[in-house]
N, C-alpha and C positions, 0 to 999 in steps of 0.2 A: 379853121382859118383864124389867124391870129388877128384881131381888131382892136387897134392902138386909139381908135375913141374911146376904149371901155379902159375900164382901170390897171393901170399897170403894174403886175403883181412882183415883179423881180427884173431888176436893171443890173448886167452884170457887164461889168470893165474891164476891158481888156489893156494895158498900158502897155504900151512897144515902141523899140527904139532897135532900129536896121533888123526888124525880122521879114526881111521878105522870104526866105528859105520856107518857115514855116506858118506864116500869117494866114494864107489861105486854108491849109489843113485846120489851122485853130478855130478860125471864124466858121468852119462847118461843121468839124465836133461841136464847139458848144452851141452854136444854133440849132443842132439836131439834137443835142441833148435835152436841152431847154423846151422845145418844142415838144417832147416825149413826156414833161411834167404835164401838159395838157393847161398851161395857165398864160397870161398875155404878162409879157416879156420882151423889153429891149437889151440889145446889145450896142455897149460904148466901146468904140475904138478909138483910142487915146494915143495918137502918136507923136511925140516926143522930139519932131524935128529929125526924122529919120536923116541920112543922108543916102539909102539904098531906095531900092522903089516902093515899100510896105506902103507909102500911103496910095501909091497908083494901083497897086495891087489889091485892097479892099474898093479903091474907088469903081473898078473896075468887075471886082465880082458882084457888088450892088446893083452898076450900071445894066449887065448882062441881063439879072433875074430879077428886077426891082419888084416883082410880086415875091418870091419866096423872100428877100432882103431887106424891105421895107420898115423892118424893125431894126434897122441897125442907123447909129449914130456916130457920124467921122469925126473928132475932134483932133484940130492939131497946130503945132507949133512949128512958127518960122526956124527957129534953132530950140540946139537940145538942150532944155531949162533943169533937166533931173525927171527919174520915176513918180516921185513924189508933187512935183507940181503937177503930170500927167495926171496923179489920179485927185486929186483937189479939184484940176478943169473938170473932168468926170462927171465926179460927185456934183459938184454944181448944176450940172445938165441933165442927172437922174431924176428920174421919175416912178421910180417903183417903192412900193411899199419896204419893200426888201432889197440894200444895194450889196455884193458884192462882189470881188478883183479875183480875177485869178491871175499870175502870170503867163505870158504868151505862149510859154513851151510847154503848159498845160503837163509840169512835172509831179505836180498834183493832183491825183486821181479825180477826175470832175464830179462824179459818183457821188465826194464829200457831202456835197450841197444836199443831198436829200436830210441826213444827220444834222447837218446845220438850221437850214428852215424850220426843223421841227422843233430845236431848242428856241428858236425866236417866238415861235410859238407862244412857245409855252413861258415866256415873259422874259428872258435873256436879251440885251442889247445888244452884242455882240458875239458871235462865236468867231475861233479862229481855229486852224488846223495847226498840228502842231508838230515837229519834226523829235522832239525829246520827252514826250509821254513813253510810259513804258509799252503801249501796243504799240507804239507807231510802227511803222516799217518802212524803213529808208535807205536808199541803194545811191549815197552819196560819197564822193569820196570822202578819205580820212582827211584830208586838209580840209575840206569843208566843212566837215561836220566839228573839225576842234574848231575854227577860228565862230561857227555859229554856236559851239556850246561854251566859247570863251567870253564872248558878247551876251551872251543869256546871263553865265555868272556874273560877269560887273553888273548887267543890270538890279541881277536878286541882292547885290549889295547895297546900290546905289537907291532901290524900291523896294525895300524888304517885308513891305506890308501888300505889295500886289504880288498873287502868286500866280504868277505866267511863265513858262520853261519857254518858251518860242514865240517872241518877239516881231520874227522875220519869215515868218511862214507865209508864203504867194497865195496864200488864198483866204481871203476872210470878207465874214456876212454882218451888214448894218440893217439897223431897223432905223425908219427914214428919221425919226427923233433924234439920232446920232447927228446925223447929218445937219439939219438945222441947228442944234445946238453947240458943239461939237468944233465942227471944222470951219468955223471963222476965227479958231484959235491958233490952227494949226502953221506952224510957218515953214517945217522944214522943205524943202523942194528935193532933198534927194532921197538917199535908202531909210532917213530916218524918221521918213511919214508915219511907218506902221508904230514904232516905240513912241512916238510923239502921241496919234489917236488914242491908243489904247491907256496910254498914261494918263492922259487929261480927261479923258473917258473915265477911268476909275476915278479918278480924284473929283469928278459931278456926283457921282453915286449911278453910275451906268455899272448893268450888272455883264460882266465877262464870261463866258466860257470856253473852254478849251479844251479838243478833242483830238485823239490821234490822227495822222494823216499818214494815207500811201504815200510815198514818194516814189518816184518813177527816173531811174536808170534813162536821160534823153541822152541816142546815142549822136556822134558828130557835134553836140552843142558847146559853144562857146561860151562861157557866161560874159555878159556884160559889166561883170563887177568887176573893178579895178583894185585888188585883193589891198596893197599897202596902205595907195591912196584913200579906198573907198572905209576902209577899217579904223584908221588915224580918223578920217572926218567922224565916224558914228561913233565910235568914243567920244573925240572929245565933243560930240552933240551929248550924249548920253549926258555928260558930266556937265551941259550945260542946261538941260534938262530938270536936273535932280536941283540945281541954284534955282530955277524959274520957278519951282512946282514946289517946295520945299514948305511953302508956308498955304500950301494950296492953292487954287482958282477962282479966286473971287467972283 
């Protein structure tokens, strides 16, 4: 039995915005998963000002089994502020030694997490999964994969002393130092939270790792990414980025 007075070894965040289709399947995969490590663990659900029922639908599955649920944490917003502000509220309300996000369609094999814990371990601040390592395996379409390996390249141009191929991979782990230090920096509220942490992360002397990831073919799935608009904003973040950072972080 999981008892949240004893310390809390890993806080993982879920950020979502209109997934009622698949929010309940998610929130029992990774509470069954997590629950199998054998270690005390909350679950953040970070919702994003849905406009479908995703918040009455965890509110709901909590309410039902509040013994098995009792480690899960509602967080959420009257309107939809971005992914990225979602997981800033998050992080602020973790509590585990180890934080971190998967996205909700769980296209990330959850598996990852045991390969990741183990590099925190062993003195890593960050690991993240990565969609363009040469093992990775990834069942993404072709427009996807160019406009994420188009965003990876500006970045190696625009940061050519951090060597990261995957930027925007939905799944990555903090060591809670991260987090106090870290993300009082952070301002972006939308897709450009992940290059923003990891960027201002490197540039303190946080050490980064980066390890292949499954990716997983979600069949029926929508993305929530707004492909022209959402591409135009993280460029020109990117480029606004590499001006703020440029002389480093004081």
């Amino acid at each position: 039995m999981i008892n949240l007075a004893n310390r809390v070894e890993y806080s993982i965040v879920i950020p979502a915005f209109n997934e009622a289709k698949i929010i309940e399947n998610t929130i029992n995969q990774v509470h069954d998963y997590f629950l199998s490590l054998g270690e005390n663990f909350e679950i953040i659900f970070s919702d994003d000002g849905s406009k479908d029922n995703s918040l009455e639908i965890v509110k709901q599955l909590k309410e039902k089994n509040e013994e098995k649920y009792r480690n899960i944490q509602i967080i959420t917003s009257s309107v939809n502020k971005g992914r990225g502000n979602a997981l800033t509220e998050a992080f602020k309300s973790a509590n585990g030694d180890i934080i971190a996000y998967i996205d909700a369609d769980l296209a990330i094999d959850i598996t990852l997490f045991n390969e990741m814990k183990k590099y925190i371990s062993e003195g890593y601040d960050i690991v993240i999964g990565s969609k363009h390592l040469k093992e990775s395996e990834v069942a993404y379409s072709k427009t996807r994969r160019f406009l994420s390996r188009s965003y990876s390249y500006l970045a190696s141009i625009l940061f050519k002393e951090i060597n990261i191929k995957d930027y925007q991979c939905g799944f990555k782990c903090f060591n809670r130092e991260i987090i106090d230090k870290v993300l009082p920096n952070i301002q972006s509220k939308g897709w450009s939270w992940d290059t923003e942490i990891l960027i201002k992360s490197h540039l303190q002397g946080f050490k980064i790792k980066e390890i292949p990831a499954k990716v997983n073919f979600v069949a029926g799935r929508k993305s929530t990414v707004k492909v022209l608009k959402d591409s135009y904003s993280m460029g020109t973040y990117l480029i606004k980025l590499f001006f703020e950072t440029k002389g480093g972080i004081q």
